[in-house]
C-alpha positions in Angstrom: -44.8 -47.7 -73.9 -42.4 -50.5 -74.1 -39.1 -50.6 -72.5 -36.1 -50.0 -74.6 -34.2 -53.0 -75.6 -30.9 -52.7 -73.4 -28.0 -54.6 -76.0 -24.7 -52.6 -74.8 -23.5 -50.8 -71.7 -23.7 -47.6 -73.6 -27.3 -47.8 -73.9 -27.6 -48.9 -69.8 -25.4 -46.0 -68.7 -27.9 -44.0 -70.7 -31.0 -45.6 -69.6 -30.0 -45.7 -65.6 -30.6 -42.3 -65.2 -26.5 -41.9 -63.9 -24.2 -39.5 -65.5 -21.0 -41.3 -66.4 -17.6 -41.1 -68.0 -15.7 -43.2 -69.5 -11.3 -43.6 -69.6 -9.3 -45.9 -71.7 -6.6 -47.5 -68.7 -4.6 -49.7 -71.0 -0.9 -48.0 -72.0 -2.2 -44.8 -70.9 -4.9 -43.1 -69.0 -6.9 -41.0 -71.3 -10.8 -39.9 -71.9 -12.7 -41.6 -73.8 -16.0 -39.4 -75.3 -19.0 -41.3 -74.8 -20.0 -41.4 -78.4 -16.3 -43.1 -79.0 -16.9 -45.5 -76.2 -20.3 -46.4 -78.2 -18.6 -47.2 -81.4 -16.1 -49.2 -79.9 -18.9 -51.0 -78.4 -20.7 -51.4 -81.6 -17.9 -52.5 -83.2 -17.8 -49.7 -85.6 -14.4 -48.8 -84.7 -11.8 -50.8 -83.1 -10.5 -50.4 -79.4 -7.7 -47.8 -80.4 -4.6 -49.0 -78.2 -4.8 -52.9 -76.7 -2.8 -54.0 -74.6 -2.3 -57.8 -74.7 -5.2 -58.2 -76.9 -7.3 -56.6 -74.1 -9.5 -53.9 -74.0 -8.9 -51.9 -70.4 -11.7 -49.2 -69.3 -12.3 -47.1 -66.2 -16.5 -46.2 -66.1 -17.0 -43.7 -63.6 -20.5 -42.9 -62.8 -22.7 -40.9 -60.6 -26.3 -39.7 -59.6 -26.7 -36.4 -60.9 -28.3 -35.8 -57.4 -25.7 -36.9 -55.3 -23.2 -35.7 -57.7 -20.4 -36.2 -54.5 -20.9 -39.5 -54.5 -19.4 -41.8 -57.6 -18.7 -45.3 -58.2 -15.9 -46.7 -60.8 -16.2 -50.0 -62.7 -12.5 -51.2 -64.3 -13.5 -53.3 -67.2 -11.5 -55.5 -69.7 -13.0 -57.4 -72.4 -10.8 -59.3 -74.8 -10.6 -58.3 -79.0 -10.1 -60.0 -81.9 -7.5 -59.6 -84.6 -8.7 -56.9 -85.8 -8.9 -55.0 -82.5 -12.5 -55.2 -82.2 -14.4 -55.6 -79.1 -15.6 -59.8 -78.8 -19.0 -58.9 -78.3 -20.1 -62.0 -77.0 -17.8 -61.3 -73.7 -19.2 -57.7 -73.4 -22.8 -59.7 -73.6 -22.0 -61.8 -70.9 -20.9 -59.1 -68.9 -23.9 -57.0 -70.0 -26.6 -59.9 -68.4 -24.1 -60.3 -65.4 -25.1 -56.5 -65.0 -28.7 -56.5 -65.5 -28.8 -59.2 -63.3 -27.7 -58.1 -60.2 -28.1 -54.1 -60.8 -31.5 -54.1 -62.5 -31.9 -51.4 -65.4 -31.8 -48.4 -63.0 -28.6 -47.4 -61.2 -30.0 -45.0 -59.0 -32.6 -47.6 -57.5 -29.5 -49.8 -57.1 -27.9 -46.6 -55.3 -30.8 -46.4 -52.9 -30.3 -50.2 -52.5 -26.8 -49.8 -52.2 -25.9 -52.8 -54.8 -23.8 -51.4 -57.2 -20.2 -51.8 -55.2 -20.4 -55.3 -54.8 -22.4 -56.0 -58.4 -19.6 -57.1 -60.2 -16.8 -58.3 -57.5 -16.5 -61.6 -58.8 -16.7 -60.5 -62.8 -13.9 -62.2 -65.2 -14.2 -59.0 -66.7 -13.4 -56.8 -64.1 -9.7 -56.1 -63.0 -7.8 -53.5 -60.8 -5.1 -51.2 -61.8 -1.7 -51.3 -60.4 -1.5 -48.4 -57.6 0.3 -46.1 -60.3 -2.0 -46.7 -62.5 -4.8 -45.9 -59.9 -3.3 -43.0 -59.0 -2.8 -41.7 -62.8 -6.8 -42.7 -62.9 -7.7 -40.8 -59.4 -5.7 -37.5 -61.0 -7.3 -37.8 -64.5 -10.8 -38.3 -63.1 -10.7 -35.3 -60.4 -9.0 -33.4 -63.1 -11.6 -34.3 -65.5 -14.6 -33.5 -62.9 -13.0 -30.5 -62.2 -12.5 -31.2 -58.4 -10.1 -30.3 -56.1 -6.8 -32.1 -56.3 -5.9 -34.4 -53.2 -4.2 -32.8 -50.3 -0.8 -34.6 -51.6 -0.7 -31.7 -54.5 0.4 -28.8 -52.4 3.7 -30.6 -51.1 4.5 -32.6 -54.3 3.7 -29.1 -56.3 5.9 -27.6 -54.1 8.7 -29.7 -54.3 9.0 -29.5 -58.0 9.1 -26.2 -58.1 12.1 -26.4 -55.5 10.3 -24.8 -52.8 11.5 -27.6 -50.5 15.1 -29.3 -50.1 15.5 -31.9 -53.3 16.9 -34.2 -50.5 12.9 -34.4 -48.5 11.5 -36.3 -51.3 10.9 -39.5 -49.3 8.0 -37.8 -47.7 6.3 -37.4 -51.2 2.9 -39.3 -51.6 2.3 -40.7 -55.4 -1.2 -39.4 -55.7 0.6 -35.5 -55.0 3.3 -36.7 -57.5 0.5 -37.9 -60.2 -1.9 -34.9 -59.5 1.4 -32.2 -60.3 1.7 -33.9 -64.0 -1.6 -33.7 -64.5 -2.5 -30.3 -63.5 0.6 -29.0 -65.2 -1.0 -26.1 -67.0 0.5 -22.7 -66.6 2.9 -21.3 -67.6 5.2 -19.7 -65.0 5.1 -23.0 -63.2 5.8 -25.6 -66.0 9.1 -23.2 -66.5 10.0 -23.3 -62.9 9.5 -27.5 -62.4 11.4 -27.6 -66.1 14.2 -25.7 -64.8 14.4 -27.8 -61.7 14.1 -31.3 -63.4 17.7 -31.2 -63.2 18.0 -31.3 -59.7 15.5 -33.9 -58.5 17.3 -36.9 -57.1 16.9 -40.3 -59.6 13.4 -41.9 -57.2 11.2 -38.5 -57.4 12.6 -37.9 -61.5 11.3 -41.2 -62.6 8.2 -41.2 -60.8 7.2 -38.1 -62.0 7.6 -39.4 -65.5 6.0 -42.1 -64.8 2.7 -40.1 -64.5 3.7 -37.9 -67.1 3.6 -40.3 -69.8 -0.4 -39.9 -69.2 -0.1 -36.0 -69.7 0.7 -34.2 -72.7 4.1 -32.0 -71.8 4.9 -28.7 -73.3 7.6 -27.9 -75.5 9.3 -26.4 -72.3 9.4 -29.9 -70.7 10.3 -31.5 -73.4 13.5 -29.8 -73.9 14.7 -30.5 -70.8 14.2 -33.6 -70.7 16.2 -33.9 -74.0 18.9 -32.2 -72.2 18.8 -34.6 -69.4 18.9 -37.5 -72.0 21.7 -36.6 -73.7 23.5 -36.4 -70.2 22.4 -40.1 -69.5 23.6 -40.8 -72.8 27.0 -39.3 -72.7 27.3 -41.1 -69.0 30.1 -44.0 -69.1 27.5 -46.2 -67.6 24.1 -45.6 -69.3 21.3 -45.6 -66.5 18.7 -47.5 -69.0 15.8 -47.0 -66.5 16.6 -43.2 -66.9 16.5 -43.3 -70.3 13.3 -45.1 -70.3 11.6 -42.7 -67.9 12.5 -39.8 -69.9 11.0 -41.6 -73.1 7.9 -42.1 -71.5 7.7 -38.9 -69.8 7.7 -37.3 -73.4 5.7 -40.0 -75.3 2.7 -38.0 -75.4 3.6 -34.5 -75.8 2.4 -32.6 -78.7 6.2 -31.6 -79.7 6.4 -34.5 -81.4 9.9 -33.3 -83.6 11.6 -33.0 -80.2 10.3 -36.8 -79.2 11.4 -38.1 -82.8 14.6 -36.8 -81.9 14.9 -38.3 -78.8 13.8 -41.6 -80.0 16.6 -41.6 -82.9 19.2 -40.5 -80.5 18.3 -43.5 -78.7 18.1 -45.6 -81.1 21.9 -44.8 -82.4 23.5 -45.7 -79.2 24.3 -49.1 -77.9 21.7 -48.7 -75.4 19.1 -49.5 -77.5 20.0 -53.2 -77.6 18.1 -53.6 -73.9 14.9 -55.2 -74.5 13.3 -53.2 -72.3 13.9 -49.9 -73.2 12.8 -51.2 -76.9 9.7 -52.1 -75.3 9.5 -48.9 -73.6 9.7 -47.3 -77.0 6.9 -49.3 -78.9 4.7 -49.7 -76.0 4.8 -45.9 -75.4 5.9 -44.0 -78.4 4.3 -46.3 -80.7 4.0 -43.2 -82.9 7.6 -43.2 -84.4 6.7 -46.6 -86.2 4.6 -45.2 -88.3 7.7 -42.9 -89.7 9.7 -45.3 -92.5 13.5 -44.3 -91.3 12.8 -44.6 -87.4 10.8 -47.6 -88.0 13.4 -49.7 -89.3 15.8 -48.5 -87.3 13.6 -49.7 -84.5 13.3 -53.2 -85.9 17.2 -53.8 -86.5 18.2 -52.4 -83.0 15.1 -55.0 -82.2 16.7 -57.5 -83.7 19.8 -57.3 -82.1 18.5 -56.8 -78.5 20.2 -59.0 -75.9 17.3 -61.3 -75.2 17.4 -62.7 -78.7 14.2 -64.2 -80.6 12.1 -64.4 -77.5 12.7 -60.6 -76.6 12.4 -59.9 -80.8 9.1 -61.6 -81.2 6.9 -60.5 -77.9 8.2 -57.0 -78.4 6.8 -56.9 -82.6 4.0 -59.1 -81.6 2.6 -56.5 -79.4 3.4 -53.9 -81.5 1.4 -55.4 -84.5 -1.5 -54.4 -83.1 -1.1 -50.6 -82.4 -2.7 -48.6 -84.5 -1.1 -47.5 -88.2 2.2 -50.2 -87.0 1.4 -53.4 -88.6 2.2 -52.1 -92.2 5.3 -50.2 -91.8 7.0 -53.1 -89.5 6.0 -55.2 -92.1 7.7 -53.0 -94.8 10.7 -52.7 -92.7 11.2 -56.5 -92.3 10.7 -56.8 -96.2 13.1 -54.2 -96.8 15.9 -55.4 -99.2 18.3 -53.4 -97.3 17.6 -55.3 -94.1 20.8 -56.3 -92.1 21.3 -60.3 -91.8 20.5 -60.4 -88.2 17.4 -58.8 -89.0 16.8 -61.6 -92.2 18.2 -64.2 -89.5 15.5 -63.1 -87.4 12.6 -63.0 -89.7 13.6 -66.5 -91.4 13.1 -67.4 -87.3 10.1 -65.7 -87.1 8.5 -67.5 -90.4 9.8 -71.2 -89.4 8.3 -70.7 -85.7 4.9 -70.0 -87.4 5.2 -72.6 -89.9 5.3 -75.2 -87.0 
């Protein structure tokens, strides 16, 4: 019988004889099924969140055998304006692979090969540490394994079972693994009703890893609370604001976030480029909705880095998913202001030239 004719990494993952997973490591770490990963492959579907026109994933693979053992692959393969995968990169890749590998993973294994297959790939990057440790969290969570032994303290901290003060001894892989393993309920009440007290270094790097989580209505509320403080502040902490933006962009009480996102918006903090950013790059969601989406683009277009700031900020958000239309709409809008119209008349004569 012939061998199978291996054209995408899907179909070698399957054909190696490894079990594998695969997460998206772009603006957030998430799962990715395997028959998702496939069509994005395929070009059936587009890669649903790029990041600088990049495509960003996290393979983790193992011998069902030596199921102790796994290996990890971070990929990136560039996309075209529609968000598809450029195939002919993936290709490259793909022979790169077969190459050095062979078409079996577990002979590599034996050989030990695979580590070292790809270490001078153009297609292979690695995460910032956060990022690594958001992965390391996700993955063990995912696998159901054991947390790392940094859980325990950093659990126990945000519950204030230790002085707020002895955060300096706090690891970020504990810190990442208590976000993501935030599940019952008794302790998700007890680390809400602490938030309060946690010094300004442990609060935002706790949302940090957050932002890859999906927090509960409990959470969400306080850090509401803790937003309107920052707000109400005579000097507004922006990086504060930001953390508790992204700390909430992915929770399921999305009325709570939208109303976060317009308090924002309202107040002259939202003229910092950054936290604008912050807002498109992590709660992308809001500019789907009409009102908050041209909100967004007027406070965009009056942020204090001018047109540069403007254009990188609605570049990249052009090509989140369900955006391009309504920013669009909202820079149409006949009830624009006329910095916004300044801005777009900017916009149109840069891409005339």
């Amino acid at each position: 019988m012939a061998k199978p004719q291996i054209t995408t990494l899907s179909e070698f993952l399957q054909h190696s004889g490894a079990r594998y997973r695969v997460f998206d490591m772009a603006r957030r770490v998430a799962k990715i099924s395997n028959e998702d990963f496939a069509s994005i492959e395929q070009t059936t579907q587009p890669y649903p969140y790029p990041l600088q026109k990049t495509a960003h994933f996290a393979v983790l693979f193992w011998n069902q055998h030596l199921a102790e053992k796994h290996y990890i692959w971070f990929l990136k393969f560039p996309l075209d304006e529609q968000g598809l995968l450029i195939q002919a990169a993936r290709d490259e890749f793909l022979v790169m692979l077969l190459d050095r590998v062979g078409e079996c993973m577990l002979a590599a294994n034996e050989g030990d090969r695979i580590e070292g297959a790809l270490k001078d790939s153009p297609y292979t990057f690695k995460p910032r540490e956060d990022k690594m440790a958001a992965f390391n969290a996700k993955a063990s969570d995912s696998l159901a394994i054991k947390a790392s032994q940094y859980y325990e303290p950093a659990l126990a901290y945000f519950m204030g079972q230790t002085p707020v003060e002895d955060w300096q001894g706090l690891a970020m892989q504990g810190v990442a693994d208590v976000a993501t393993r935030l599940s019952e309920k008794q302790t998700i009440a007890t680390v809400a009703n602490h938030l309060g007290d946690i010094p300004p270094e442990p609060f935002v790097s706790f949302c940090t890893f957050l932002e890859h989580s999906e927090p509960t209505v409990t959470l969400v509320e306080q850090f509401a609370n803790k937003l309107n403080g920052l707000l109400a502040a005579e000097k507004v902490e922006t990086g504060h604001v930001a953390a508790c933006l992204r700390a909430v962009s992915n929770s399921p009480a999305t009325g709570l976030v939208d109303d976060m996102v317009e308090l924002v918006l309202k107040h002259p903090v939202s003229q910092d480029i950054e936290l604008l950013a912050t807002i498109s790059g992590r709660v992308w969601r809001i500019i789907e909705q009409p009102k908050l989406c041209q909100c967004f683009v007027e406070r965009l277009a009056e942020n204090g880095a001018g047109y540069p700031g403007f254009s990188q900020v609605l570049a990249d958000a052009m090509y989140l998913p369900g955006c391009r239309e309504p920013i669009m709409s909202a820079l149409r809008s006949p009830e624009r202001s006329q910095t916004l119209s300044l801005r777009v008349g900017e916009m149109f004569s840069q891409s005339s030239t």
